[in-house]
N, C-alpha and C positions, 0 to 999 in steps of 0.2 A: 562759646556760642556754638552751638548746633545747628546745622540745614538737614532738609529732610528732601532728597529726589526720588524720583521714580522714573522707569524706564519709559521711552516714549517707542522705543521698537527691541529690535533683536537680531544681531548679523548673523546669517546664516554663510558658512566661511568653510573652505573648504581644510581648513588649520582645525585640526579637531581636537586639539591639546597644545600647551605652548609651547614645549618641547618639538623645535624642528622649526616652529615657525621663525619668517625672516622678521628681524628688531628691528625695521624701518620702513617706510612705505619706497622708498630708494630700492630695496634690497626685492620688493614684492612685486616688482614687474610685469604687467599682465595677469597677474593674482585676481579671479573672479567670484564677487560673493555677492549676495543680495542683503539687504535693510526689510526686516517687515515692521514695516509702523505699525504702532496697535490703531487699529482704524477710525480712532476719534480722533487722531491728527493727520489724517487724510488732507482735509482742506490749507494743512498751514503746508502743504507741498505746491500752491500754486505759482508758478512763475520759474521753481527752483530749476525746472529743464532749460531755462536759458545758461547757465553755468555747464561748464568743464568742468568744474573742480566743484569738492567739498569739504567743509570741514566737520570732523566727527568728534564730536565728545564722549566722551563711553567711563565709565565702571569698569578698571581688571578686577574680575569677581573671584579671580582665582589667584590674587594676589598674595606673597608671605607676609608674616612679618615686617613690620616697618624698621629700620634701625639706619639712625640719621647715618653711618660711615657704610656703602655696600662697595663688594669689588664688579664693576658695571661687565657688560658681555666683549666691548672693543681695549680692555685693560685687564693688568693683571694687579693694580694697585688700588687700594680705594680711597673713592674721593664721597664728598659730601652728598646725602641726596638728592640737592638741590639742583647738583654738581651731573646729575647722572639724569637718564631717562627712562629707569626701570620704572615697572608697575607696582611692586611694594612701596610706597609712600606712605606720609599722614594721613593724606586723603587718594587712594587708588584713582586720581582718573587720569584715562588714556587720552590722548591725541593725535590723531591723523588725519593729514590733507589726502582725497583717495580722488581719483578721478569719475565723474558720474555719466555713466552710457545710456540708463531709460530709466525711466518713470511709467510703472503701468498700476494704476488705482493705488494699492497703498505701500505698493512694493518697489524698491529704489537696487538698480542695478549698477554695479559697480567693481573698479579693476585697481590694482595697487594696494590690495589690501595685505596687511598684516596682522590681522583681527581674530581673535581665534573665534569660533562657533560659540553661540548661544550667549556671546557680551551683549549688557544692555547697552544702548544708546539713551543718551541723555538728553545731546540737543545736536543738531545739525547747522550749520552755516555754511554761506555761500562764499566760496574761497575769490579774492578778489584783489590779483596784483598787486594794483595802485592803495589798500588799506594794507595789504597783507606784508607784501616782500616788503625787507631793509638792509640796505646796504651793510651787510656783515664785514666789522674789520678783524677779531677775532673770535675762534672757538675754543680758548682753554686748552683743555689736557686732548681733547679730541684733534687738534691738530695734527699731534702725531700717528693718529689710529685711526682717523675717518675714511680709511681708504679700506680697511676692514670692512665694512658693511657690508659690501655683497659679499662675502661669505661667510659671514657669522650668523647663526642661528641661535635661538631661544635656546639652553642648555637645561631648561629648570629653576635655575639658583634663584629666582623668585618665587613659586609656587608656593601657596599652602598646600599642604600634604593632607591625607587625609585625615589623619589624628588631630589637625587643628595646628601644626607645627610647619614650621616654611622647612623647604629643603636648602638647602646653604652646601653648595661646593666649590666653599672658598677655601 
């Protein structure tokens, strides 16, 4: 079965390539970008300035190749797709809880991102504790490398290249 989305905006992000950008919104601290909704969903923004938080669904449009076993950017052994949080997937989509600072007409101002420039946005939700957080008892193979994240950066090993080929520097 096939779905068919379309973008409902576009982060404008100061991450101009993946390469360099932080792989978490943890690691993107103060990180300031803006959302341009395309203006026919102006109206479903009503209310959302009550929330701190939000959550981003997006399209990596700049995604590689899929290949269910990758080696992830806080390891050096690979684990199962599923298993990991790259942007090469079955289906390329991203997620981010980013924190929300203004709303002015159809433009959404926001910090913590790790977004690179000109990803579409798919859909937006309102991040919300009491649905959202769960008592995590564990994280897998991240246990022993979550501590990594602020300093690891996007290295590439996910990107399509421009001849249509992912770059791989495993």
């Amino acid at each position: 079965m096939e779905f068919n989305y379309k973008a409902i905006g576009y982060v404008h992000s100061p991450h101009q390539e993946a390469h360099g950008t932080p792989i978490q919104t943890g690691a993107a601290k103060d990180v300031e970008a803006e959302i341009e909704l395309l203006p026919e969903y102006r109206d479903g923004l009503m209310d959302l300035e009550g929330f701190s938080h939000i959550i981003l669904l997006y399209h990596c449009h700049k995604a590689g190749k899929t290949e269910l076993l990758r080696k992830p950017f806080m390891d050096n052994k690979k684990h199962g797709i599923f298993a990991i949080r790259a942007p090469s997937r079955p289906n390329p989509i991203g997620l981010s809880i980013v924190r929300l600072v203004a709303i002015k007409d159809h433009i959404l101002r926001i910090k913590d991102v790790d977004i690179i420039d000109g990803t579409p946005i798919l859909d937006i939700k309102p991040y919300v504790p009491e649905f959202d957080t769960k008592e995590v008892t564990k994280i897998g193979w991240l246990e022993k490398n979550v501590h990594k994240m602020e300093e690891e950066r996007d290295d590439g090993r996910f990107l399509l290249k421009k001849d249509g080929e992912d770059d791989r520097k495993e």
